[in-house]
C-alpha positions, 0 to 999 in steps of 0.5 A: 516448512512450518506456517501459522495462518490467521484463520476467520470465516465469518459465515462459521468461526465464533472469532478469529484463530490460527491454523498450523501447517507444514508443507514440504517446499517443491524444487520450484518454489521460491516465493512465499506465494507458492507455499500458500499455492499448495496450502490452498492445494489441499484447503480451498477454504484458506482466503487471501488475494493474489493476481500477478505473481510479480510484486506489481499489482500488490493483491497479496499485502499482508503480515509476514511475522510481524512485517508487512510485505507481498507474498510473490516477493517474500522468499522462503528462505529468508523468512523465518519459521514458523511463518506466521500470517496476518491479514493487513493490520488496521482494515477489517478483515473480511475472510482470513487474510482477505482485508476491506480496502474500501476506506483505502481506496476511497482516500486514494480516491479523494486526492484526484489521482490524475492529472488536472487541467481545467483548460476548455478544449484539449491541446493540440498535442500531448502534454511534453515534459523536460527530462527534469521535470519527467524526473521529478516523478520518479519515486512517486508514480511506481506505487502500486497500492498494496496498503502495506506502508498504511497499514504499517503506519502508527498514525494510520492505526490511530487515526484511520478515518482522518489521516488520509496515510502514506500510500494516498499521501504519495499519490498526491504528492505525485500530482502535485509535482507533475509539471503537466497539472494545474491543479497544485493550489487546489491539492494544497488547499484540500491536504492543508488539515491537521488530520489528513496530513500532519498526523504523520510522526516520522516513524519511517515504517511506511518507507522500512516496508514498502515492497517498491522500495519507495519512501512515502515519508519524503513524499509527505515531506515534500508536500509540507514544504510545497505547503510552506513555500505556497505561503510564502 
């Protein structure tokens, strides 16, 4: 299997390059993860993130020949050779295909991903939610911030310390319809900005690559229309 990887060590490269590589696959492998396994057999300098192996916990977000995906949910006989690996466009590159998420995490963080309930003491029991209302979540809770729908967003590339971009958008969308918050006024005050929310263009990258199969983009949407029926 022939792969050409995006290679940059800041510590010793004057500027970023790519490095071919063949690897035999084993009867094993299956996964485009395993092949960067045994890469990283033979070099241990090659860098990227990788945790759970099962397309849950979305360390290893990058670009897989142009698209974005996770390497454990990537199989090699679907891609396309040679294999071509970027690290995730628009955030800095810190080591090969290890990128900074820093600013990734801080909007995720500044849309109070949790559940909001200003009451002074806490209830009795825990907060019960109708079968209706615990479906209303649905598409929404399974993100599992792997960056690949913002990074894959036009609008995220060109707006990206304003547009808070689809994966924080979904999360805030999920808070906002969880019929256990009291916080929804606030959360539509607070995304109501030309530059947070309304920099989206529909360009529907964001639901074409997201590994969960989720859509941000009617996520987004249905923040807009809460945003107008709260004018109303």
């Amino acid at each position: 299997m022939r792969l050409s990887i995006y290679r940059y060590n800041p510590d010793a490269d004057a500027k970023p390059y790519m490095q071919n590589y063949e690897i035999q696959p084993q009867p094993g492998d299956r996964m485009l993860l395993d092949i960067l396994e045994r890469i990283r057999a033979i070099d241990d300098s090659l860098a990227y993130r990788r945790s759970c192996r099962e397309g849950i916990c979305g360390s290893d977000g990058m670009n897989i020949n142009g698209r974005n995906g996770l390497a454990c949910t990537t199989r090699i006989s679907e891609v396309k050779e040679p294999v071509v690996l970027r690290p995730l466009p628009s955030f800095p590159a810190i080591r090969d295909l290890v990128v900074d998420l820093s600013r990734f995490f801080r909007q995720y963080h500044s849309v109070h991903p949790y559940v909001v309930d200003p009451a002074p003491t806490r209830p009795e029991k825990e907060r019960l939610q109708t079968p209706e209302q615990r479906e209303e979540i649905n598409g929404l809770y399974e993100c599992i911030l792997c960056a690949c729908c913002s990074s894959q967003c036009p609008s995220y590339w060109w707006n990206p310390e304003k547009f808070l971009g689809p994966a924080a958008l979904i999360q805030a969308c999920r808070f906002i319809v969880d019929s256990r918050d009291k916080a929804t006024e606030a959360r539509l005050d607070q995304l109501n900005d030309v530059n947070k929310l309304f920099r989206r263009r529909v360009i529907m990258n964001c639901a074409n690559v997201c590994p969960k199969g989720l859509n941000p983009a009617a996520a987004i949407e249905r923040i807009r229309q809460a945003m107008l029926k709260a004018s109303l």
